[in-house]
C-alpha positions as semicolon CSV with decimal commas, in nm:
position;residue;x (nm);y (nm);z (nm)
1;X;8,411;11,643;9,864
2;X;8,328;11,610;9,459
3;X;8,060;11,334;9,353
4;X;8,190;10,976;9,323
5;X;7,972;10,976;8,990
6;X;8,182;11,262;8,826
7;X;8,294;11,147;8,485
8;X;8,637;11,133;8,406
9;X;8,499;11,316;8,093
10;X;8,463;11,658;8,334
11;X;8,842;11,694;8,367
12;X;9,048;11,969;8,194
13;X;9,422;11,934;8,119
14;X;9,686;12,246;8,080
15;X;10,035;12,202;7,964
16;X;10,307;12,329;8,302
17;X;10,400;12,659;8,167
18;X;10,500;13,037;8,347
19;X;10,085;13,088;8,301
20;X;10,007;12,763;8,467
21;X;10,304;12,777;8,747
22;X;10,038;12,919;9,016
23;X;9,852;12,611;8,959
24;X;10,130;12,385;9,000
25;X;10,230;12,549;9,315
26;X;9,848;12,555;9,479
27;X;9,829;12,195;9,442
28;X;10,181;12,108;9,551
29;X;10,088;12,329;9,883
30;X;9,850;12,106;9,993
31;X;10,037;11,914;10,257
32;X;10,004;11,584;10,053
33;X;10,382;11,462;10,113
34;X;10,504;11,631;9,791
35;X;10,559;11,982;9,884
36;X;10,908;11,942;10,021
37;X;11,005;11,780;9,657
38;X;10,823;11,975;9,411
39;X;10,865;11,717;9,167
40;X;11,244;11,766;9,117
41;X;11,406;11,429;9,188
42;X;11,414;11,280;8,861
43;X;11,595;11,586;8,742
44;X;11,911;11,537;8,950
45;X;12,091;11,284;8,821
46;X;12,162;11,161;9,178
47;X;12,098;11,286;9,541
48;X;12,264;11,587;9,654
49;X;12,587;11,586;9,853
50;X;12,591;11,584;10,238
51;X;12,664;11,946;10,250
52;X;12,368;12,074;10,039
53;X;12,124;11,858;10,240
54;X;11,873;12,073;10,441
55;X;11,737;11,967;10,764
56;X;11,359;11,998;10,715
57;X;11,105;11,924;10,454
58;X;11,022;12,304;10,466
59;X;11,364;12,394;10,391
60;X;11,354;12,142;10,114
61;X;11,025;12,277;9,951
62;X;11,158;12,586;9,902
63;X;11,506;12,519;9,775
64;X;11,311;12,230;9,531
65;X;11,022;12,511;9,425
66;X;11,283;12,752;9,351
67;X;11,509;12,534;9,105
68;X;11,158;12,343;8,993
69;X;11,040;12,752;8,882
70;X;11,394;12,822;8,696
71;X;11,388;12,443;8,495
72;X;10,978;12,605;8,388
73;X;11,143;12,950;8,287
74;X;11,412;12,772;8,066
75;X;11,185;12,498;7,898
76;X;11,319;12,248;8,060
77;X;11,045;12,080;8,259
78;X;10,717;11,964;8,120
79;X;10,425;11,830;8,280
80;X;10,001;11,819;8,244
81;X;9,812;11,977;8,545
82;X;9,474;11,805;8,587
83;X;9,167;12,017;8,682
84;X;8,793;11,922;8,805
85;X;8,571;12,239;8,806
86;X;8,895;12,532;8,749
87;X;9,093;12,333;9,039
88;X;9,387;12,143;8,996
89;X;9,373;11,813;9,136
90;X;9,666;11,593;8,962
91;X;9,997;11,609;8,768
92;X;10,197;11,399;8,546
93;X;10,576;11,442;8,446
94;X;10,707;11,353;8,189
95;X;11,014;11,511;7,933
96;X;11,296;11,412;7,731
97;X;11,578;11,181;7,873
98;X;11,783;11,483;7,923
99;X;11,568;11,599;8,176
100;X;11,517;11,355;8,384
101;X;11,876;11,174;8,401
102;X;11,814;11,006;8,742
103;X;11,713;10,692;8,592
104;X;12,003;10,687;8,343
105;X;12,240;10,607;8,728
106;X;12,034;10,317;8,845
107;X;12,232;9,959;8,863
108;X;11,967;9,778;8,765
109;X;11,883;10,005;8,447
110;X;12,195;10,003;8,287
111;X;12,196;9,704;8,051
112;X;11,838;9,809;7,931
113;X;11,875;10,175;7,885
114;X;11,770;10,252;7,510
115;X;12,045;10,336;7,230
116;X;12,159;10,701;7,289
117;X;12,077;10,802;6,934
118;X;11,690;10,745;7,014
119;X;11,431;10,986;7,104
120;X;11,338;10,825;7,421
121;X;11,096;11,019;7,677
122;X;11,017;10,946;8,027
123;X;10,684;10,962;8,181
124;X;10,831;10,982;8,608
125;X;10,535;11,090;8,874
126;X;10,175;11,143;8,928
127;X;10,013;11,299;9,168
128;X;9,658;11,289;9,269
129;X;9,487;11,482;9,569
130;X;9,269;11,238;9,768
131;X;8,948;11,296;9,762
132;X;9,012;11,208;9,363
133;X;9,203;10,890;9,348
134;X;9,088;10,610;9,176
135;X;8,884;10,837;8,990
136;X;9,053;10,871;8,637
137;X;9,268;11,143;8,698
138;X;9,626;10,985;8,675
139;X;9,465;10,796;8,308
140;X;9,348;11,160;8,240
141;X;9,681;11,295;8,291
142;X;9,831;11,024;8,107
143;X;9,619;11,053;7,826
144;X;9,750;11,405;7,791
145;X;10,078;11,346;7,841
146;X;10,106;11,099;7,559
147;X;9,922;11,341;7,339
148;X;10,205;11,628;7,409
149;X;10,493;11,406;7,350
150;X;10,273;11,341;6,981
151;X;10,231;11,653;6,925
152;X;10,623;11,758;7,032
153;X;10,761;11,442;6,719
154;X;10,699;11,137;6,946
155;X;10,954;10,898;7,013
156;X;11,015;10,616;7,276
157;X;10,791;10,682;7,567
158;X;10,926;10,501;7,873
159;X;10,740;10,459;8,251
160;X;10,804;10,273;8,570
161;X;10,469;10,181;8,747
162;X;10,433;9,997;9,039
163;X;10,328;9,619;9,008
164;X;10,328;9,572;9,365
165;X;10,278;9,720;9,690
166;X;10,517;9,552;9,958
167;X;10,386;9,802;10,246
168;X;10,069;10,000;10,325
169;X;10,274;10,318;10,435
170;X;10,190;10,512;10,133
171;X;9,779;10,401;10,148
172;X;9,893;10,296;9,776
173;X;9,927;10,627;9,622
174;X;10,080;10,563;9,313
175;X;10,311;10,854;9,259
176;X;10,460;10,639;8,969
177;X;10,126;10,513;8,773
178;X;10,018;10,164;8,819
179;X;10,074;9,876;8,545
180;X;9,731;9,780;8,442
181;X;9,701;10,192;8,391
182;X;9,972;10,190;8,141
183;X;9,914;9,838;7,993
184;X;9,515;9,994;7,932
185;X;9,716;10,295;7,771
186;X;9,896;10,042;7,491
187;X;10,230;10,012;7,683
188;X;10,452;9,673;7,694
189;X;10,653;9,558;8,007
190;X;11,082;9,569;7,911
191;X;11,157;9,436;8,230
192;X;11,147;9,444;8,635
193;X;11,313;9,779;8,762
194;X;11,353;9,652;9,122
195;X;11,176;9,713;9,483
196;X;11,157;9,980;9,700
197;X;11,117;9,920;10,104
198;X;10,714;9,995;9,955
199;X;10,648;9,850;9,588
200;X;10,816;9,665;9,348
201;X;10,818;9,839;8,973
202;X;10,874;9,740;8,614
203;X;11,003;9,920;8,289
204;X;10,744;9,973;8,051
205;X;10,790;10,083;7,682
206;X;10,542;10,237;7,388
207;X;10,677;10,389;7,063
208;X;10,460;10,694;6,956
């Protein structure tokens, strides 16, 4: 297990790309929960069909690395891998509006979806393996997140942390970033984006 005192400082970022895909793949094979989804439900605009639904999780990982490898081939899925010492140990997605459309079919989001005209990007997931949570790695993936969408013409960046944890199933992993996280990172609650049976969540906003 790495030192507690390891600065966030130590932590390389990499842009998901064909020459990073290995990396992505070693640390979504770790048996954390995420390998059967690969990071691909925010880029299905809703949940597959009855007939296309698979009946284990193994099943699922390898139908969701598959399409997850093809969206990286076409430049159509972005992401920053985290390292510590040449290992990944965290990931953030993010990427235009187009790419992730699931939000765009949520109820509750409809009346305070952006104009269409407006660059808006969407900053979805983290993940974090756990012998480094609560160590900087989600703010260090953040960070250099932000700093790609910069670099890429900026826009509207747009995020959905958790402000509350209604169950203890999840040991508060917060696959979707955590307010105080994004409010430290210059981001301004919109509004409340509803409860799931684990944590409640809220639209936040920050022009770049």
């Amino acid at each position: 297990m790495p030192s507690l005192e390891s600065p966030a400082s130590t932590y390389t970022t990499r842009e998901l790309s064909m020459k990073t895909w290995p990396d992505f793949v070693r640390l979504f094979s770790q048996g954390s929960g995420w390998d059967f989804c690969q990071c691909m439900h925010f880029h299905r605009p809703r949940s597959l069909p009855r007939d296309q639904w698979l009946r284990t999780r193994a099943e699922r990982g390898v139908r969701n690395r598959r399409q997850k490898r093809a969206l990286v081939e076409q430049g159509c899925a972005h992401g920053i891998l985290v390292y510590a010492k040449g290992e990944p140990v965290g990931w953030c997605q993010y990427g235009m509006r187009e790419e992730l459309p699931r939000i765009d079919n949520k109820r509750i989001y409809r009346g305070l979806a952006p104009d269409s005209t407006q660059k808006l990007w969407r900053i979805t997931c983290f993940a974090v393996l756990k012998p480094y949570r609560k160590r900087g790695v989600a703010s260090a993936a953040l960070q250099a997140a932000l700093e790609s969408i910069r670099r890429k013409g900026g826009g509207l960046v747009e995020a959905y942390p958790i402000t509350r944890w209604l169950s203890r199933a999840f040991g508060n992993e917060s696959t979707h970033g955590s307010e105080s996280m994004f409010m430290k990172a210059g981001f301004k609650a919109v509004a409340p984006f509803g409860s799931t049976r684990f944590s409640s969540h809220v639209v936040m906003r920050k022009t770049i």
